[in-house]
Residue frames as qw, qx, qy, qz and C-alpha x, y, z in Angstrom:
[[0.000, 0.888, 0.460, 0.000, 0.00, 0.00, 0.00],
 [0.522, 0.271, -0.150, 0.794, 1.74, 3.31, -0.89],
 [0.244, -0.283, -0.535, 0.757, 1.86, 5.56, 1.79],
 [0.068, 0.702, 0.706, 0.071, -1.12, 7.92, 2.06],
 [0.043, -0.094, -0.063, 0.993, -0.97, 11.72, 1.28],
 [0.350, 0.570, 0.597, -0.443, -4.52, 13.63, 1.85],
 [0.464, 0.737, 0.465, 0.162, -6.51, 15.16, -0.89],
 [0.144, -0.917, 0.150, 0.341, -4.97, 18.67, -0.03],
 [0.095, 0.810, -0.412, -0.407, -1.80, 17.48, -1.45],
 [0.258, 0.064, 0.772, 0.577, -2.24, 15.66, -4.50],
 [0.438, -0.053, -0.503, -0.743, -4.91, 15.45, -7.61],
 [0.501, 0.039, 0.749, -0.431, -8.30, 14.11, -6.40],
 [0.190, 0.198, 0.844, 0.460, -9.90, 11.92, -9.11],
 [0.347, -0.012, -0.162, -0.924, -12.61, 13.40, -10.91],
 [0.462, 0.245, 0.785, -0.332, -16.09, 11.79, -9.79],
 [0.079, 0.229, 0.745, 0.621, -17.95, 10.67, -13.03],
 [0.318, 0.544, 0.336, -0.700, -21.18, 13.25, -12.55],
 [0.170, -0.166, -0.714, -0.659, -23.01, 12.73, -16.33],
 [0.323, -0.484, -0.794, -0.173, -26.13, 11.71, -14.10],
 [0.379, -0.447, -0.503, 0.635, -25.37, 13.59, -11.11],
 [0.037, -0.024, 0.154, 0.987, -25.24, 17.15, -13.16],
 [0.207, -0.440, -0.436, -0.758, -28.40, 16.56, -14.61],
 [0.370, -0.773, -0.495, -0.144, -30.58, 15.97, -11.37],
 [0.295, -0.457, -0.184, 0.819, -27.98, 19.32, -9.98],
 [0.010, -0.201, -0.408, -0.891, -29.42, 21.22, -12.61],
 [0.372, -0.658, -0.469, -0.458, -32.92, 20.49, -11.57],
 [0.504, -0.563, -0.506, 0.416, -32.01, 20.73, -7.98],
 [0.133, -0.189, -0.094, 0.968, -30.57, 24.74, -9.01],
 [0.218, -0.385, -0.699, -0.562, -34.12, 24.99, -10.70],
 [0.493, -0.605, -0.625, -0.017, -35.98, 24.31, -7.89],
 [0.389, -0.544, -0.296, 0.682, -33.94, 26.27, -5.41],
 [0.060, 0.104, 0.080, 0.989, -34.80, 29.48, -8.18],
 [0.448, -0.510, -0.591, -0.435, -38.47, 28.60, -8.22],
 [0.632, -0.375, -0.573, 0.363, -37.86, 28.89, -4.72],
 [0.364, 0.064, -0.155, 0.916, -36.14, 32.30, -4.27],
 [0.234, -0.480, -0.190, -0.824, -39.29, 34.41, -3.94],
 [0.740, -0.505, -0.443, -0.027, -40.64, 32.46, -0.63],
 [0.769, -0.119, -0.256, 0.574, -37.31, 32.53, 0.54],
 [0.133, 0.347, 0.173, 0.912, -37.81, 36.30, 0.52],
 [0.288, -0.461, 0.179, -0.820, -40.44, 36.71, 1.96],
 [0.685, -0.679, -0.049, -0.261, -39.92, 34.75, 4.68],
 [0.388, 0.743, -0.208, 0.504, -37.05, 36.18, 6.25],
 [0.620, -0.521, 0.316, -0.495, -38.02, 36.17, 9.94],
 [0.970, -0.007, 0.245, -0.008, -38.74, 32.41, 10.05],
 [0.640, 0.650, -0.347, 0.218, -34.97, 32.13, 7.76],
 [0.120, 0.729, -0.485, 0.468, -33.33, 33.78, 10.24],
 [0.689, -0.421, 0.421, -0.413, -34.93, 31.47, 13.42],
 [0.988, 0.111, 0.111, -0.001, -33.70, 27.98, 11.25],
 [0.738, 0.521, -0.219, 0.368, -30.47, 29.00, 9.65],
 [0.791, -0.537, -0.015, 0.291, -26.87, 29.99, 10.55],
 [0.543, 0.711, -0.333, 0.298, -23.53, 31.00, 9.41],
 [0.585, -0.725, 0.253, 0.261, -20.72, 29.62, 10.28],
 [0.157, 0.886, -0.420, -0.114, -16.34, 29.60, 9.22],
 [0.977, -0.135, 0.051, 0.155, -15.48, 26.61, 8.14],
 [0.922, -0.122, 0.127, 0.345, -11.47, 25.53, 7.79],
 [0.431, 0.489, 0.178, 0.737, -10.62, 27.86, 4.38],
 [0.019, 0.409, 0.224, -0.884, -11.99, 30.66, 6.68],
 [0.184, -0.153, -0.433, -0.869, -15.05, 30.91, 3.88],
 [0.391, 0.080, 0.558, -0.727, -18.07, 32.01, 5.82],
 [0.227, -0.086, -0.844, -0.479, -20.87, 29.30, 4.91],
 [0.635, -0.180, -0.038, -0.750, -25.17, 29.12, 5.72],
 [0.355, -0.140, -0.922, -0.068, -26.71, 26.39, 7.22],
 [0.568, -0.522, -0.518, -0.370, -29.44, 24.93, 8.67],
 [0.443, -0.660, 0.263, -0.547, -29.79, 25.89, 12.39],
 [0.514, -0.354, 0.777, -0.081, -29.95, 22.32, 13.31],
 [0.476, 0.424, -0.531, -0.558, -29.10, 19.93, 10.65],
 [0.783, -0.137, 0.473, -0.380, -30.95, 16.88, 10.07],
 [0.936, 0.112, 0.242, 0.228, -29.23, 14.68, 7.23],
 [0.177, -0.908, 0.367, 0.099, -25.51, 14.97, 7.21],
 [0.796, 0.587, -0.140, 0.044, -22.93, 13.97, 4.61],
 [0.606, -0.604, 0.307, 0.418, -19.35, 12.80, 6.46],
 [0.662, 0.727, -0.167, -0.071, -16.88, 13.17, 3.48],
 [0.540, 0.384, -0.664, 0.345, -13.93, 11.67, 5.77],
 [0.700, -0.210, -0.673, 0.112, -13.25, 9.56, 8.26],
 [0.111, 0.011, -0.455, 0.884, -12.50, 12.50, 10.97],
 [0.292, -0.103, -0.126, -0.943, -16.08, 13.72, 10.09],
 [0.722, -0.086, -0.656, -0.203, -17.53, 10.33, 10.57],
 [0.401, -0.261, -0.737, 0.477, -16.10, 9.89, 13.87],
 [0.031, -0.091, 0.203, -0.975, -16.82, 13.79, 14.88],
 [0.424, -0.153, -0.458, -0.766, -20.47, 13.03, 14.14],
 [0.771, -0.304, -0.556, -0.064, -21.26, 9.91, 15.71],
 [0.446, 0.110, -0.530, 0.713, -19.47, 11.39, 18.89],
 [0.214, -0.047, 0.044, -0.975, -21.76, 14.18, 18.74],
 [0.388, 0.294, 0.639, -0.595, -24.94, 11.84, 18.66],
 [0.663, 0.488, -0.007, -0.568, -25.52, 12.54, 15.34],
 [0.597, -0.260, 0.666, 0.364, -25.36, 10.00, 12.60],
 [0.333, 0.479, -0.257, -0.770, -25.00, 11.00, 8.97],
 [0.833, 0.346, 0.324, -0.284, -27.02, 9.67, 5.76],
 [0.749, 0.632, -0.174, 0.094, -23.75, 9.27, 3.76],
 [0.659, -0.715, 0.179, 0.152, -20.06, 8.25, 4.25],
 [0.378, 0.744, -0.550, -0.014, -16.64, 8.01, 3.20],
 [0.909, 0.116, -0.376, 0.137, -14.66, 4.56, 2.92],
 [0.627, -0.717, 0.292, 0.088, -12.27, 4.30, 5.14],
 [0.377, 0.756, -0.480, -0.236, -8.73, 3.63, 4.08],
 [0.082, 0.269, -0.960, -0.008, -7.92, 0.35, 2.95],
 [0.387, 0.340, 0.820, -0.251, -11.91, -0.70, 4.05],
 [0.073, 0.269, 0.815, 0.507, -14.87, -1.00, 2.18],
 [0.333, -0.749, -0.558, -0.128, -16.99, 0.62, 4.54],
 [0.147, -0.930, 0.142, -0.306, -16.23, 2.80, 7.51],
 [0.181, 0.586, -0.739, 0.279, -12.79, 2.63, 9.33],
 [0.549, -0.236, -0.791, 0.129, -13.20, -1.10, 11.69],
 [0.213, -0.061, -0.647, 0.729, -12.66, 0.87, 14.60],
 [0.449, 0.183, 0.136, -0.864, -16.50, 3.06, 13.76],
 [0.215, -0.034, -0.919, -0.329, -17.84, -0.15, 11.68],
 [0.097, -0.462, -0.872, 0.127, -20.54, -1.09, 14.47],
 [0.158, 0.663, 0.287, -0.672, -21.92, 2.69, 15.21],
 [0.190, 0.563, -0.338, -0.730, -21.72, 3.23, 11.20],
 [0.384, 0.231, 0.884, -0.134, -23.87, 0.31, 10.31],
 [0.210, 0.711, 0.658, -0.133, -26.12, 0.66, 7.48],
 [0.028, -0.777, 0.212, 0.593, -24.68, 4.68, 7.06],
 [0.697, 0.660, 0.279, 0.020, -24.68, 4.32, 2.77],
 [0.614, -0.203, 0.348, 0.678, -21.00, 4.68, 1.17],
 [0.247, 0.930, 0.205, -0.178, -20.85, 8.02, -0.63],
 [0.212, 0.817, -0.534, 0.033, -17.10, 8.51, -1.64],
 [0.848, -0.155, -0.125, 0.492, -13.60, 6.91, -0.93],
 [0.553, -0.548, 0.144, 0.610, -10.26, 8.69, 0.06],
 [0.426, -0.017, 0.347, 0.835, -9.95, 9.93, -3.42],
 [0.149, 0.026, -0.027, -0.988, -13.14, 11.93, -3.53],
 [0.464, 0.167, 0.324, -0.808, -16.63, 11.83, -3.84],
 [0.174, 0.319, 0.922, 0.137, -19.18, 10.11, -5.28],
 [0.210, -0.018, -0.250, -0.945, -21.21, 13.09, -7.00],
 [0.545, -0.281, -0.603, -0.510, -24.48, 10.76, -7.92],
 [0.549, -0.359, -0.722, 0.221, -24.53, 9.05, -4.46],
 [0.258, -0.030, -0.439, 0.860, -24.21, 12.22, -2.55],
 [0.215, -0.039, -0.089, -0.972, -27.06, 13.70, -4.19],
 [0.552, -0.363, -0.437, -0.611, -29.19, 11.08, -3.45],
 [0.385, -0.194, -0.732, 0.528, -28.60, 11.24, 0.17],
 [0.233, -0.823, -0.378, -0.354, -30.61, 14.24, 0.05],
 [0.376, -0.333, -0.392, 0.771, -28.21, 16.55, 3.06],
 [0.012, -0.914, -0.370, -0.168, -28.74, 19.48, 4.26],
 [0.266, -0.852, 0.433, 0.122, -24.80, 19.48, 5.19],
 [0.931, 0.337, -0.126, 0.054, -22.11, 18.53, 4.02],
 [0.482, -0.780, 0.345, 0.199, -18.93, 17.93, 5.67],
 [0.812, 0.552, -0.190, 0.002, -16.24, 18.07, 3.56],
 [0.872, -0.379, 0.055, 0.304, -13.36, 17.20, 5.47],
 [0.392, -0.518, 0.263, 0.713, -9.95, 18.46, 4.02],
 [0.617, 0.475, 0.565, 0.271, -11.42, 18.10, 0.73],
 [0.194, -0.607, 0.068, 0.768, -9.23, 21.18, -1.23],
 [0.141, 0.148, 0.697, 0.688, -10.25, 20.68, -5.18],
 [0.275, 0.446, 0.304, -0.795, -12.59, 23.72, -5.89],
 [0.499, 0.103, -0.371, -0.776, -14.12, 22.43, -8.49],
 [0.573, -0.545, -0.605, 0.096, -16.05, 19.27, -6.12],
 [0.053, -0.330, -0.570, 0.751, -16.03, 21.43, -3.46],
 [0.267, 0.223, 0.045, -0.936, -18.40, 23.82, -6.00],
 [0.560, -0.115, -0.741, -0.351, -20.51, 20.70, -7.63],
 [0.429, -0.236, -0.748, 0.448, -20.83, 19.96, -3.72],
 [0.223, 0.219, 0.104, -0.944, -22.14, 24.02, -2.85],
 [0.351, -0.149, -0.585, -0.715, -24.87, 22.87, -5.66],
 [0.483, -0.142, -0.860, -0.084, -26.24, 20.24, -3.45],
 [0.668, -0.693, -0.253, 0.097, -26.08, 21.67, -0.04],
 [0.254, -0.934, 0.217, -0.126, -24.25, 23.88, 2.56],
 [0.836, 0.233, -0.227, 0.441, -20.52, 22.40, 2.04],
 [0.274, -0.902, 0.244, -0.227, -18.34, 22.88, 4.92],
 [0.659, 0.434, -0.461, 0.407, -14.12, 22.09, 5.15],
 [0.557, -0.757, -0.002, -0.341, -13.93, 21.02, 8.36],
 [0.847, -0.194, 0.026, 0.494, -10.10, 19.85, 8.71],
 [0.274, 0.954, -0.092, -0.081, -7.87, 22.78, 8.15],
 [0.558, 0.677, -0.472, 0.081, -4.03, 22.52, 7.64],
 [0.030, -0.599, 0.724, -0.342, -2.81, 21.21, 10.81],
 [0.573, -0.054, -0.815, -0.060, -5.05, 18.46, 10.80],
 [0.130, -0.335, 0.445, -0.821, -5.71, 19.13, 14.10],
 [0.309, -0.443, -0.758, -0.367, -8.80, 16.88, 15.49],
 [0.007, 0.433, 0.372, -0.821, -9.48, 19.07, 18.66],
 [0.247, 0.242, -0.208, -0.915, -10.39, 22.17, 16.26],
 [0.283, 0.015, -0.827, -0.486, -12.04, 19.75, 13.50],
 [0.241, -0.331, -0.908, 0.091, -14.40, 18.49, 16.29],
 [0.105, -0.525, -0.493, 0.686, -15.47, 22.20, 17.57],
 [0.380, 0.172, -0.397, -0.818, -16.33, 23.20, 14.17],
 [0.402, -0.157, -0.851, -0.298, -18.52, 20.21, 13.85],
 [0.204, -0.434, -0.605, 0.636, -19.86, 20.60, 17.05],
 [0.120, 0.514, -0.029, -0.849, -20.68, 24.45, 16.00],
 [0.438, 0.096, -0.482, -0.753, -22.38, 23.17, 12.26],
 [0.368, -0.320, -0.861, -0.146, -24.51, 20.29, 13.84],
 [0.415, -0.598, -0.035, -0.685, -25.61, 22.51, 16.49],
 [0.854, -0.517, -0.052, -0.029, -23.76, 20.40, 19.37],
 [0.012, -0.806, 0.387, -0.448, -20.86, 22.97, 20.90],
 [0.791, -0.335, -0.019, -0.512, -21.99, 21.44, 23.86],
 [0.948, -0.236, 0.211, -0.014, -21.22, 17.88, 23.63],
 [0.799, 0.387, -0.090, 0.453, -17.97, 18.64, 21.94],
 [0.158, -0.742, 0.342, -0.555, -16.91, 20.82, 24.86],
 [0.924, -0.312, 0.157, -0.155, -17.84, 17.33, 27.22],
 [0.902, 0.266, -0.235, 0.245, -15.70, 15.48, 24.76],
 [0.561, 0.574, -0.382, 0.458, -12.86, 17.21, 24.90],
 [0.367, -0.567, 0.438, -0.594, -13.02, 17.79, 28.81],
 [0.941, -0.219, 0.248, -0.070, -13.54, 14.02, 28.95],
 [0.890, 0.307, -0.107, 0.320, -10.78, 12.96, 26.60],
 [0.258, 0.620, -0.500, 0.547, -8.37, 15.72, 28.71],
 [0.405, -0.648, 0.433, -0.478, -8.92, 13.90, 31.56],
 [0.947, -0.172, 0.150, -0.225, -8.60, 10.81, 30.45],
 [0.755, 0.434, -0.316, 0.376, -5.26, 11.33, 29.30],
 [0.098, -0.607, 0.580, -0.534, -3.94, 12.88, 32.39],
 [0.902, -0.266, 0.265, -0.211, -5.31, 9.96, 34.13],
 [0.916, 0.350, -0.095, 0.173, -3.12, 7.77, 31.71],
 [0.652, 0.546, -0.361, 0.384, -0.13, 9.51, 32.20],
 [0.176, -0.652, 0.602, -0.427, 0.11, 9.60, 35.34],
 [0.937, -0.079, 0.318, -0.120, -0.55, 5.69, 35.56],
 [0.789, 0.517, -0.332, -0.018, 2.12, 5.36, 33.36],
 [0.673, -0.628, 0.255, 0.296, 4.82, 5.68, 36.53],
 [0.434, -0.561, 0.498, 0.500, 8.11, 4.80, 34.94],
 [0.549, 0.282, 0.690, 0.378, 7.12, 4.61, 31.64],
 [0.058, 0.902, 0.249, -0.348, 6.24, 8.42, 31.61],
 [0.188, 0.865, -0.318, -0.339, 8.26, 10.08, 28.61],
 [0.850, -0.012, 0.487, 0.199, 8.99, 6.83, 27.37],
 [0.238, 0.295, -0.521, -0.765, 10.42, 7.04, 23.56],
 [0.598, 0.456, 0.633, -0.180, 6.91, 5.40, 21.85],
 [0.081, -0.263, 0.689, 0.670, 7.58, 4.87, 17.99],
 [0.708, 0.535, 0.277, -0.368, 4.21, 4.51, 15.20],
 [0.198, -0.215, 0.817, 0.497, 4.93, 2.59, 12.19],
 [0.853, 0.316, 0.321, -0.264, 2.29, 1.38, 9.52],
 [0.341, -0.207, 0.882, 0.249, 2.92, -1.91, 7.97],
 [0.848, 0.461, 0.056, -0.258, 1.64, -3.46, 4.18],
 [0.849, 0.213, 0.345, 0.340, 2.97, -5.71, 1.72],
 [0.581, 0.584, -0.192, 0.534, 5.51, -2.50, 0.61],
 [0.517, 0.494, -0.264, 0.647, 6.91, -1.87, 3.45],
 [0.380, -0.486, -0.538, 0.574, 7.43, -0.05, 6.57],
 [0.183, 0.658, 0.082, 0.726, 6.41, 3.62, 6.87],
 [0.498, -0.053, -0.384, 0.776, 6.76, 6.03, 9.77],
 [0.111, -0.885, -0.359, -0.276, 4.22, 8.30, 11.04],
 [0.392, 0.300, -0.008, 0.870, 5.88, 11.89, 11.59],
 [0.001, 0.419, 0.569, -0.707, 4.75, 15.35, 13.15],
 [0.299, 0.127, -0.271, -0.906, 1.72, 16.90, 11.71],
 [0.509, -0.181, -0.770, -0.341, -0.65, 13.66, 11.71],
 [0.709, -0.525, -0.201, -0.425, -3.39, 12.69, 14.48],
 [0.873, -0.442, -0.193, 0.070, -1.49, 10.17, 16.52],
 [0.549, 0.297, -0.255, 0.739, 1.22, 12.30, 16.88],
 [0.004, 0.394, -0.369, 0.842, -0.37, 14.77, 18.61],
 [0.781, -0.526, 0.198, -0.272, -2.00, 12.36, 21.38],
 [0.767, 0.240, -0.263, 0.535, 1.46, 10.99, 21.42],
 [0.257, 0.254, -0.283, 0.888, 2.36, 14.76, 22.50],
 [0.417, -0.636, 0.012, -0.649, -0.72, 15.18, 25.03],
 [0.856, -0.499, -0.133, -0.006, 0.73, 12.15, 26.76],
 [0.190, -0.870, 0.451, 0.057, 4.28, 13.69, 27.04],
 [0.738, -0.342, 0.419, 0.404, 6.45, 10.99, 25.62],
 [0.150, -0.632, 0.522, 0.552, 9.56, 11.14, 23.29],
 [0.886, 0.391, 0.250, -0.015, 9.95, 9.90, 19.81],
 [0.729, -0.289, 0.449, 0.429, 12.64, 8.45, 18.23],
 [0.407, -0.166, 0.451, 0.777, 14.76, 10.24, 15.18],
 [0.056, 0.136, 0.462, 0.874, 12.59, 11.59, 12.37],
 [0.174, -0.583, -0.730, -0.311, 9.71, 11.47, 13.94],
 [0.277, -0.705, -0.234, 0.609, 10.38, 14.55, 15.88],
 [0.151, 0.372, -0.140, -0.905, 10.35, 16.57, 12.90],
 [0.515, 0.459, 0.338, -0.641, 7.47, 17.32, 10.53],
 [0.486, 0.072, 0.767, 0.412, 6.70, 14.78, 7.08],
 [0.049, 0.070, -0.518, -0.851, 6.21, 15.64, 3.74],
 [0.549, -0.154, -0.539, -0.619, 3.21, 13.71, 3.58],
 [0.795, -0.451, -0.079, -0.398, 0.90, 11.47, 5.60],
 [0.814, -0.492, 0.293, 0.100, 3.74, 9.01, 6.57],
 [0.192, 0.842, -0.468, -0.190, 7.24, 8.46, 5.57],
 [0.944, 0.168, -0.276, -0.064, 8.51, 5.15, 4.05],
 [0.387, -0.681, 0.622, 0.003, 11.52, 3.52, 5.56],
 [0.649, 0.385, -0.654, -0.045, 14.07, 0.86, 3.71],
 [0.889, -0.330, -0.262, 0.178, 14.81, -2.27, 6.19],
 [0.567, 0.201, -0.272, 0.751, 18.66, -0.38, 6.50],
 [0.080, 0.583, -0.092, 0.803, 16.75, 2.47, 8.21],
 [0.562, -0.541, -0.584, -0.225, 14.51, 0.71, 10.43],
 [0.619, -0.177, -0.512, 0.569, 16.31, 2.30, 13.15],
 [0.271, -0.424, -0.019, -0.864, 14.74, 5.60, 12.84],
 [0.605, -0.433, -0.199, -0.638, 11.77, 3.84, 14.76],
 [0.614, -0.222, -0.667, 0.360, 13.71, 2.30, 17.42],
 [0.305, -0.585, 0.220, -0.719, 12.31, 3.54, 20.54],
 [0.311, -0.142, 0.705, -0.622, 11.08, 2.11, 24.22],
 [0.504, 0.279, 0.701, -0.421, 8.07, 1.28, 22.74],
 [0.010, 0.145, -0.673, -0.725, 6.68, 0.29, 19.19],
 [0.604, 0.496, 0.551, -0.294, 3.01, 0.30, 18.04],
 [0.087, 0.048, 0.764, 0.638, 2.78, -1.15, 14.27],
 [0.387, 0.328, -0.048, -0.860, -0.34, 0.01, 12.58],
 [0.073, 0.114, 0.875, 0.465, -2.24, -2.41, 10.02],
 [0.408, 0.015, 0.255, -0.876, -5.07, -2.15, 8.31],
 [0.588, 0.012, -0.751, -0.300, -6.12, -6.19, 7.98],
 [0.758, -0.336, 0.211, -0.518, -8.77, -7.07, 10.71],
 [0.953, -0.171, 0.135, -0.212, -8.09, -9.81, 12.55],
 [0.875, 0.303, -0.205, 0.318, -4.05, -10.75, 11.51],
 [0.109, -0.934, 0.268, -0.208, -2.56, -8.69, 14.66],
 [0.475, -0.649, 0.591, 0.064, -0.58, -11.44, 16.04],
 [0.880, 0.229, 0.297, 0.292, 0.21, -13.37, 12.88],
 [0.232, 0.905, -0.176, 0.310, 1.71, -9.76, 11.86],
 [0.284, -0.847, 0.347, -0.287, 3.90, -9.31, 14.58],
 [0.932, 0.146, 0.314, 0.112, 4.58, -13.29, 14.38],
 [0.778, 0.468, 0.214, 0.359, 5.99, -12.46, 11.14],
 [0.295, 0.864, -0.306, 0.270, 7.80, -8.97, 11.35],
 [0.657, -0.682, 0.319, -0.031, 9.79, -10.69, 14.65],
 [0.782, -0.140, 0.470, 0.384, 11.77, -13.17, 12.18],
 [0.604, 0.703, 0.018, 0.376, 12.82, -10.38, 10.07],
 [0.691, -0.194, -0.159, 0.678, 16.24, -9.63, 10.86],
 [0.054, -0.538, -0.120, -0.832, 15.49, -5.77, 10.34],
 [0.633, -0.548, -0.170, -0.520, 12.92, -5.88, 12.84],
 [0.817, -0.072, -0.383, 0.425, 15.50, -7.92, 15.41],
 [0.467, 0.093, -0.293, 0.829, 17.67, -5.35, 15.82],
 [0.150, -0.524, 0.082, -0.835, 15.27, -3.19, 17.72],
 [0.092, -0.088, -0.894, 0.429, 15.04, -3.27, 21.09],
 [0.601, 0.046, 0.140, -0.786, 11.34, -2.63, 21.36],
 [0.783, 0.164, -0.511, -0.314, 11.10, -5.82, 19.10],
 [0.546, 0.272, -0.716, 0.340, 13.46, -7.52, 22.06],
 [0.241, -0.138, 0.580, -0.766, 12.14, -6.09, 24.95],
 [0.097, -0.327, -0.938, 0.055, 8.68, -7.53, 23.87],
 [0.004, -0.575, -0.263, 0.774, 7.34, -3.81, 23.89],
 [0.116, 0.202, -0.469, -0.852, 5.98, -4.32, 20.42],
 [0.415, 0.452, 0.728, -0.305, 2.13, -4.01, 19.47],
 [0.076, 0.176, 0.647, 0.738, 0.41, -4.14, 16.21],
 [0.054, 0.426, 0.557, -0.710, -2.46, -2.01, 16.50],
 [0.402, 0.665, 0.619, 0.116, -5.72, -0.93, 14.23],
 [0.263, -0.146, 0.251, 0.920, -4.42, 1.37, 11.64],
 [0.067, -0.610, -0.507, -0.606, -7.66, 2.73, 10.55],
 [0.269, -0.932, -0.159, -0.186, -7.72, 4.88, 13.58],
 [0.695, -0.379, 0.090, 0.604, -3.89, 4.48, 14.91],
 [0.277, -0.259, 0.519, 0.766, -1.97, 5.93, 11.43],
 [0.213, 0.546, 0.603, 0.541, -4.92, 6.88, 9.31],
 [0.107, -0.675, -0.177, -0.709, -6.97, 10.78, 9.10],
 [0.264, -0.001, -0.682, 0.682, -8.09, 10.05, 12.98],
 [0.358, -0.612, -0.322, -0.627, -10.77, 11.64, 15.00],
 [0.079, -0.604, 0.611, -0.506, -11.84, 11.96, 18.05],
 [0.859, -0.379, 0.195, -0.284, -13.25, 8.79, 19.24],
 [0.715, 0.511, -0.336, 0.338, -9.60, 7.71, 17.58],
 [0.296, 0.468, -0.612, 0.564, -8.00, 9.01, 20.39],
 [0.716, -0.394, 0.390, -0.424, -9.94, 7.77, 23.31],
 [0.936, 0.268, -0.069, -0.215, -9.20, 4.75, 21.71],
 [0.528, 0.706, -0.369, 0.296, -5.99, 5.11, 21.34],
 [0.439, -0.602, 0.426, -0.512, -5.67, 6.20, 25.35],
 [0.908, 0.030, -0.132, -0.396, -7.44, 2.86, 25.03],
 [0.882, 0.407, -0.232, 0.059, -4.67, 0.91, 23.34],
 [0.179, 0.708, -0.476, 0.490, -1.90, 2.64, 25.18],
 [0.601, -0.501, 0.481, -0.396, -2.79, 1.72, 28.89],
 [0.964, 0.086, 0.051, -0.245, -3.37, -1.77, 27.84],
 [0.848, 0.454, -0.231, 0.150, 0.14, -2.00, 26.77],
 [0.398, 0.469, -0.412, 0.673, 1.95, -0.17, 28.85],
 [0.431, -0.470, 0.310, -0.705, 0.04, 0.19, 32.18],
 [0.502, 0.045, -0.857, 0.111, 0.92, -2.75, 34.30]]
């Protein structure tokens, strides 16, 4: 699998829209046939709708409280279902067919609407939203085929950040609120963690993700770096400074970048965690680290470890951590 870079920085495939245009055409129809109501009733407009600032900083309408909601990535997915709300359309997860494993059971049923390389034009429009979260999604021409449909709102901005990402959402679903809880639950459950860690506090704690090409290296700027850095430990060689892209490949000769105290391996094949780890142990690469020696190595679900993230990603995570390291 080659290493993932978001939509931001590459080309996103073009969604085939031949069908999709025509029922957007009637849908801008309708909304002119419309425009004279909408006038004159202004009052009642003002008591349903909103404005709010998504990601780009471009200032977008919506529905006061919105009632079918369009994830467009996998941050937006979690953000949602955190929030209570679940949406009528989704984005694949990477490497799944469906939603990431780790949201699979709450995202049941929730109709596939895109993948990682963009939308699904036809499918979106017949979810019928009344939002649309568009995650990092940066290609202004789908972001404006998306405007056609429905209030379209970039709710990841450059740092990736899921904190932020979750208090916009919060703020366009019309639940501040319970994304104020979150985060006031998920900062105490990491101080809880780290101070259970005892001597394992500031450990060095390496992130790898593993496929059939290779090792890569998850860097700063990605999700599980920074709950990495809310639980205060160290990380080994390059991964203290910031990657080109989503993760950073590594040859067997380097594997020592990711020698640290501790090693969590990513994957993103349900079910094969300890035949993985099985196997990387009798590669002589993978030997020479003492994580691999100490027995301080865990393969862990890369669809919420080393993929976009979110926040029930990082309770999760908290999750994963104690388990390993809290004796």
């Amino acid at each position: 699998m080659a290493p993932y870079s978001p939509p931001s920085s590459r080309g996103i495939a073009r969604p085939v829209i031949s069908a999709a245009m025509l029922t957007l055409g009637a849908l801008t129809l309708s909304a002119c046939g419309s425009e004279d109501k909408a006038a004159s009733a202004d009052s009642g407009a003002a008591a349903t709708s909103t404005q709010v600032t998504d990601a780009t900083g471009t200032k977008v309408k919506i529905p006061a409280t919105p009632e079918r909601v369009v994830a467009l990535s996998e941050m937006d997915l979690d953000a949602s279902l955190a929030l209570g709300v679940e949406p009528v359309g989704l984005t694949a997860g990477r490497g799944q067919k469906g939603a990431p494993q780790y949201l699979a059971d709450q995202a049941k049923g929730i109709p596939v609407v895109g993948a990682v390389t963009g939308p699904d034009i036809e499918k979106v429009v017949q979810a019928e939203p009344d939002v649309i979260l568009a995650g990092q999604l940066a290609d202004e021409q789908v972001l404006a085929q998306l405007r056609k449909i429905a209030p379209t709102v970039v709710t990841i901005d450059g740092t990736k950040d899921w904190k932020k990402a979750l208090e916009l959402t919060g703020t366009v679903l019309g639940r501040s609120n319970e994304a104020e809880k979150f985060l006031a639950d998920y900062g105490t459950k990491a101080a809880s963690l780290r101070a259970d860690l005892g001597p394992q506090a500031g450990a060095s704690v390496s992130v790898a993700r593993y496929s059939a090409k290779g090792t890569a290296v998850m860097q700063q700027g990605v999700f599980i770096s920074d709950v990495l850095k809310d639980l205060g430990f160290e990380r080994p060689g390059i991964q203290n400074d910031k990657g080109e892209g989503h993760s950073t490949p590594l040859s067997d000769e380097n594997l020592d970048e990711i020698d640290g105290d501790w090693l969590f391996i990513g994957s993103l094949d349900a079910g094969t965690d300890a035949d993985l780890l099985a196997e990387l142990a009798k590669k002589p690469a993978y030997q020479q680290l003492g994580a691999v020696r100490d027995e301080h190595a865990t393969v862990v679900d890369g669809t919420k470890w080393t993929s976009l993230g979110g926040a029930q990603a990082a309770v999760s995570v908290l999750d994963d951590i104690r388990k390993a390291m809290v004796k």
